[in-house]
N, C-alpha and C positions, 0 to 999 in steps of 0.2 A: 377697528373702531370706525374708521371714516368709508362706507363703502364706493362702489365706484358707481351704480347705477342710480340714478336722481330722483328717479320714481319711487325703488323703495329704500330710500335713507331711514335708518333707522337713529334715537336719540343719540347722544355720542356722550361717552363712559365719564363719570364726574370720579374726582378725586379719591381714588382707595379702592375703587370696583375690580374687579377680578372678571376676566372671559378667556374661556377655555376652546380652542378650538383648531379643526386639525393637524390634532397631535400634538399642538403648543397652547403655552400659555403668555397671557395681553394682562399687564399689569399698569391701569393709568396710574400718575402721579401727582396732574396736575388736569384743567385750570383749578385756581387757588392755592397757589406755590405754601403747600403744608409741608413742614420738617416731617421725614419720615425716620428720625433714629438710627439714622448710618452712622456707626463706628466713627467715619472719616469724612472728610468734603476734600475729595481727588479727582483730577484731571486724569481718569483713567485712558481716555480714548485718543490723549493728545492732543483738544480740538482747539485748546486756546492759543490760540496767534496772536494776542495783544491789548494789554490791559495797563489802565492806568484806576485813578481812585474815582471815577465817575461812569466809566463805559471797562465794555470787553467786548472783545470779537470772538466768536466762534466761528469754525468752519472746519471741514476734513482739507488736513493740509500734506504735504509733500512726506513720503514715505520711502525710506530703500528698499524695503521688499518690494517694489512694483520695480525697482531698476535693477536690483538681483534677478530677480525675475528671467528681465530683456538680457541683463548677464548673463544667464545659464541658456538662454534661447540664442546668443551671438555663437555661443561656445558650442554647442550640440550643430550648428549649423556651419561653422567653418572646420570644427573634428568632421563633420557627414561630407563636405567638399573634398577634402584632404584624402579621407578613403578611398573615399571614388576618385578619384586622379591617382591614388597609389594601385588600387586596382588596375588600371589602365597602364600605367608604366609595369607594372609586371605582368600583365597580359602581351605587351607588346614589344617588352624588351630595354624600355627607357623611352624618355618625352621624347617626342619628333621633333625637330629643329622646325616648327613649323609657326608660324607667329597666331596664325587663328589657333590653336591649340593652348600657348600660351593667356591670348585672351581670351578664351572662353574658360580659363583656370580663373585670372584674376578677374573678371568678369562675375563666374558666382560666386568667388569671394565678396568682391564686390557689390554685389545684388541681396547676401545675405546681410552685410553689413547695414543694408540701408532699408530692409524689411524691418528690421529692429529699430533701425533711429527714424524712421519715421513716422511710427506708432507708439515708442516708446518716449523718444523725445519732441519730436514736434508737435503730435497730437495730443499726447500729453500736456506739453506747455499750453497748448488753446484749451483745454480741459479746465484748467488751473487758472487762466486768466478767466474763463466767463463763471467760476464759483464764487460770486462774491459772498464774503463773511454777514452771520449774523450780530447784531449789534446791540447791544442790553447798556442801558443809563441807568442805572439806580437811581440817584439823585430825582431823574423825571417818571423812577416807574412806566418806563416804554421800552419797546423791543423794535427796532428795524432791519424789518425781513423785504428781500426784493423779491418780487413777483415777475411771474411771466404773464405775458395777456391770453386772455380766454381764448381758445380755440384753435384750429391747428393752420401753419403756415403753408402755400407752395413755396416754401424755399428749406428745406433742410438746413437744421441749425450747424455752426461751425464745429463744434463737439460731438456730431452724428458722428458713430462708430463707424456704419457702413460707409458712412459719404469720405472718412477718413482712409477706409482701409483700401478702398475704391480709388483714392488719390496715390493711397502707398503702392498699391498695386503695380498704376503706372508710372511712376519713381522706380522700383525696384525693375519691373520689365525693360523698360526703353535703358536702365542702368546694362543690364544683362546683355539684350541686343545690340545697345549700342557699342560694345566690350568688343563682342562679335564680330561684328562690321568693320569696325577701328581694323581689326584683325586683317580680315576681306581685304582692307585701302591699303594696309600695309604690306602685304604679299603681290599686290597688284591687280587681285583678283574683282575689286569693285573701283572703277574711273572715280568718283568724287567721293568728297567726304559725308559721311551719314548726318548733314544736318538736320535731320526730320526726325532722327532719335535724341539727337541734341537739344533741339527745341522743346519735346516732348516732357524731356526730363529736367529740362530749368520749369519748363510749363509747370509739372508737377511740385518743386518744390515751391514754388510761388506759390502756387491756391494755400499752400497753412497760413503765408503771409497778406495776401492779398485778399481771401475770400471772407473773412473773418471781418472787417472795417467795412467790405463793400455789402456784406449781409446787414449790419448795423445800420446802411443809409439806409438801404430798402425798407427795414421795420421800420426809422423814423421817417420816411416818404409815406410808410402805411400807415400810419398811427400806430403802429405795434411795439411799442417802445415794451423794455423793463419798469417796473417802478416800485421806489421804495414807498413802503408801507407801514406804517407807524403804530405796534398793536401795544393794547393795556399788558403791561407783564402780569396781571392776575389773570388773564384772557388764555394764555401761551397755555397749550395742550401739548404735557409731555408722557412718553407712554414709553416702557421696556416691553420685549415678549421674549419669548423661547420659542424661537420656532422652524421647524425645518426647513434640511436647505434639500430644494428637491431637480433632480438631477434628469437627464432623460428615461423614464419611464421606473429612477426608485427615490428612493428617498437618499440622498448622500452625508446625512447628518444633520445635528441641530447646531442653534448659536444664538445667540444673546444680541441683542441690539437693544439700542436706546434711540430714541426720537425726538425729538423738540417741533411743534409745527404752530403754524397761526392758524386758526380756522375761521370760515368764511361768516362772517356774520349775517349775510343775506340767504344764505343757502346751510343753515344749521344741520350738521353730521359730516361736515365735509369741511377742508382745507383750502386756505390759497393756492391758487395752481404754482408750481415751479418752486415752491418756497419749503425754508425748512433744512434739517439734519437729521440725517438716521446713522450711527455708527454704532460698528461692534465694542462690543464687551464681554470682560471675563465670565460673567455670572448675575445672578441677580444682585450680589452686595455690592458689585463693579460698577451694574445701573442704577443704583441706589446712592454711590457714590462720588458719580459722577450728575445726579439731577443734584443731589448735596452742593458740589462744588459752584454750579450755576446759581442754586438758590440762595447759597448762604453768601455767595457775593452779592447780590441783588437786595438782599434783606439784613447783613451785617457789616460788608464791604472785603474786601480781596484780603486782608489779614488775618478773617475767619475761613478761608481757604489752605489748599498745598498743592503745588504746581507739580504735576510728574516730570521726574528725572528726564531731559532731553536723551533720547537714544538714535542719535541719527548726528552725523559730520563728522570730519575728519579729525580733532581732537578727540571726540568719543571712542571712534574705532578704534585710533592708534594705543588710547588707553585700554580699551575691549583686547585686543590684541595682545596687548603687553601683561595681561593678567592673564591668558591663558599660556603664551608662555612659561612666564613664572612658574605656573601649577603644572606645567610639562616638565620643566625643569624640576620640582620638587619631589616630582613621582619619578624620572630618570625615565618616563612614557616619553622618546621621540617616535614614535610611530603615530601617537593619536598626536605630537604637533604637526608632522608628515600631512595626517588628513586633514587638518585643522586648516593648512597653509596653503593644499590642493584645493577644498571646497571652497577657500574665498579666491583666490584665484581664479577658480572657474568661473565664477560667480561678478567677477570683477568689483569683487565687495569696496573695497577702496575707492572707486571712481565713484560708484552709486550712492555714498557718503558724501565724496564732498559734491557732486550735482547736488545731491537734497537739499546739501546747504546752501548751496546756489540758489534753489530753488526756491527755497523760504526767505532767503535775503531778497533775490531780484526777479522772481518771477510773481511770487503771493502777492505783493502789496500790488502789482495791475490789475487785479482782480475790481478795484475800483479807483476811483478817479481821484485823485487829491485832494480835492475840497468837499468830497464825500459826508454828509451831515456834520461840517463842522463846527458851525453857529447850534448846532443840537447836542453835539458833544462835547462843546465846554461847560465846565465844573458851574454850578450853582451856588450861591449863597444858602447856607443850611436852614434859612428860614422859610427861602423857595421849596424844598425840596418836597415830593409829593409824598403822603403819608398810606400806611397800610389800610385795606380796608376793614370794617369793622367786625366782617366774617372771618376776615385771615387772621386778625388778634384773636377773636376766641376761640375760634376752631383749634389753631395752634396751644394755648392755655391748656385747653379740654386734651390734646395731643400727649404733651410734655405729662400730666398728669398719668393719662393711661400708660406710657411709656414704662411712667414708676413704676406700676402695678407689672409690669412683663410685658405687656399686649405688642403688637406687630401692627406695623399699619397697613403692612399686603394681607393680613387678617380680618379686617374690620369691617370692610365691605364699604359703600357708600360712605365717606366721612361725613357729611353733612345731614344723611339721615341718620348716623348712626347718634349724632349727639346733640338733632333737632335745630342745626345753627344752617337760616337758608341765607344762600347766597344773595348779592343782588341781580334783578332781572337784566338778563341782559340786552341790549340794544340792537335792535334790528336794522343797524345804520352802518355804513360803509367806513372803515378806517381811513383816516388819513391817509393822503397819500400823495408821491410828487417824482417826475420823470428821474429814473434811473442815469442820472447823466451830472457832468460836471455845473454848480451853478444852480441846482434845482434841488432846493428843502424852504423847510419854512424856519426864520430865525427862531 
């Protein structure tokens, strides 16, 4: 829908349009938040983190399959250490009394341990902290999306993969080396202690903590700040596709996503830089049912919703757990609880539960500041409250009508020409907007 070259931006997809293209298919839903006839209004994708009877937040939140994940990656890499050192002792008859041999065992123990937690937990947590949540007021009819500023930085953002894996790198090396050497000082074989792998490797675990806040001066020294941005919720362009996930040089499969974005009002076909949600889903009635669950809170309030089942923490598991038991026990199958009990073990399914929880308790809400539009997020008097517009009333009328009749609204094509009802023109003028930082909205 929105392309990336400026020159030839094409119009960008109104409500019900259909585009078909390589090998997938782009179903908008919105601007002009029309009920599409979903069965359900569910939280398929998870994204809601926090809602009261005026506001919600969206955003892709903390998951255990990314710390199952780093589990099976800790696991595959201390069984591959273990090998190889058993290799070695039966090659040569049993471990050498030798202390550099010792620490170069715990040494890739050690180095493999913190390949994993420095990509998985550290870089991940600064992942997590610079996501701040989208924010929908019903009552005011506005959506606050934080932007990035136009154009590209000399300084690599805190969340760069590369600049991450690049710091894990030497975390995990100077770990490895320094294992080494210890080894080297303690045989007698090196006169001082290796503080140059020492430093190296406090050095490296500092930059997750340090470089992150001293990146943040530098943008506000440059004027390059974050900022939130204040869009009409009839404006919010959300769009599902099919479309493949393509791998080196095939196609690896398709998948369903769902999108929420603000688009640029100065530069029509195109979006706010930085801004926005795309996450998976089941299906198209998944996507269907999840723009459902955003709409009908915005347009009914969070009662005409259903939150999906929490599947992540250690209450969850231990019940997850305790039900497949059960049904091992009822079938007299210990062999499938045998594997049931080995794969999460491996997996270290347990730990990566209750971290998630951790994760959504203390690490999400830093994602932004505490007085974060607070004076915008309190509750309205009902008389204040901004009303639909006069296209969204009948468009939807004309909706609910054809719905009787059977019709689809991913059938329809164009809603607005299909039933003659034009929207209004929209404005060639810049959103509100006000520095991403504590202290800075408008009451």
């Amino acid at each position: 829908m929105f392309k990336t070259t400026p020159n030839k931006a094409l119009p960008p997809m109104r409500a019900g349009e259909r585009e078909s293209r390589a090998g997938g298919e782009q179903y908008c839903l919105s601007p002009l938040p029309l009920p599409v006839n979903s069965e359900c209004a569910v939280d398929v994708a998870h994204i809601d983190v926090r809602h009261d009877e005026a506001t919600l937040d969206i955003r892709q939140g903390a998951s255990p399959d990314s710390m199952m994940t780093a589990g099976h990656m800790l696991s595959v890499g201390v069984t591959a250490i273990m090998i190889m050192f058993l290799i070695i002792w039966v090659g040569i008859g049993g471990f050498p009394p030798d202390p550099q041999f010792a620490a170069a065992w715990g040494g890739g123990l050690y180095a493999g341990f913190l390949f994993v937690f420095t990509l998985a937990i550290l870089w991940l947590n600064t992942l997590i902290k610079r996501m701040p949540p989208i924010r929908f007021n019903r009552q005011r009819r506005e959506v606050a999306f934080v932007v990035d500023p136009l154009g590209r930085f000399w300084l690599p953002a805190p969340h760069n993969l590369w600049l991450a894996s690049t710091a894990s790198l030497a975390v995990t090396a100077s770990g490895l080396m320094g294992s080494i050497e210890i080894g080297e000082w303690l045989r007698g074989a090196r006169e001082s202690f290796p503080f140059g792998f020492l430093l190296m490797h406090v050095g490296g675990f500092a930059f997750f903590f340090v470089y992150p806040p001293l990146y943040d001066l530098i943008c506000r020294l440059c004027k390059r700040e974050r900022r939130t941005v204040l869009v009409p919720w009839e404006d919010v362009v959300a769009v599902c596709g099919f479309n493949p996930n393509l791998g080196p040089g095939a196609v690896t499969g398709f998948g369903w996503n769902f999108a929420l974005l603000p688009p640029d009002p100065e530069r029509p076909g195109y979006t706010l830089p930085g801004a926005g949600i795309i996450v998976s889903v089941g299906g198209l009635p998944g996507a269907l049912a999840q723009w459902e669950y955003i709409r009908r809170f915005m347009e009914e309030g969070v009662d005409a919703t259903t939150t999906a089942a929490r599947e992540w923490g250690v209450e969850w598991y231990d019940a997850y757990v305790a039900r497949e038991k059960a049904e091992c026990e009822r079938t007299n199958d210990s062999a499938r609880w045998r594997r049931f009990r080995r794969k999460r073990l491996w997996e270290h399914a347990r730990f990566a539960h209750w971290y998630t929880e951790y994760r959504m308790k203390h690490i999400l809400p830093k994602a932004v500041p505490r007085d974060w539009l607070a004076e915008w997020s309190k509750p309205l008097p009902k008389s204040q409250w901004a009303k639909p517009s006069q296209a969204v009333s009948e468009l939807s009328e004309h909706l609910r009508a054809a719905y009787q009749r059977g019709e689809k609204f991913v059938e329809m094509g164009d809603i607005e020409k299909r039933f003659g009802v034009a929207a209004p023109t929209a404005v060639q003028a810049p959103y509100p907007s006000y520095p991403f930082r504590s202290k800075a909205e408008r009451a």
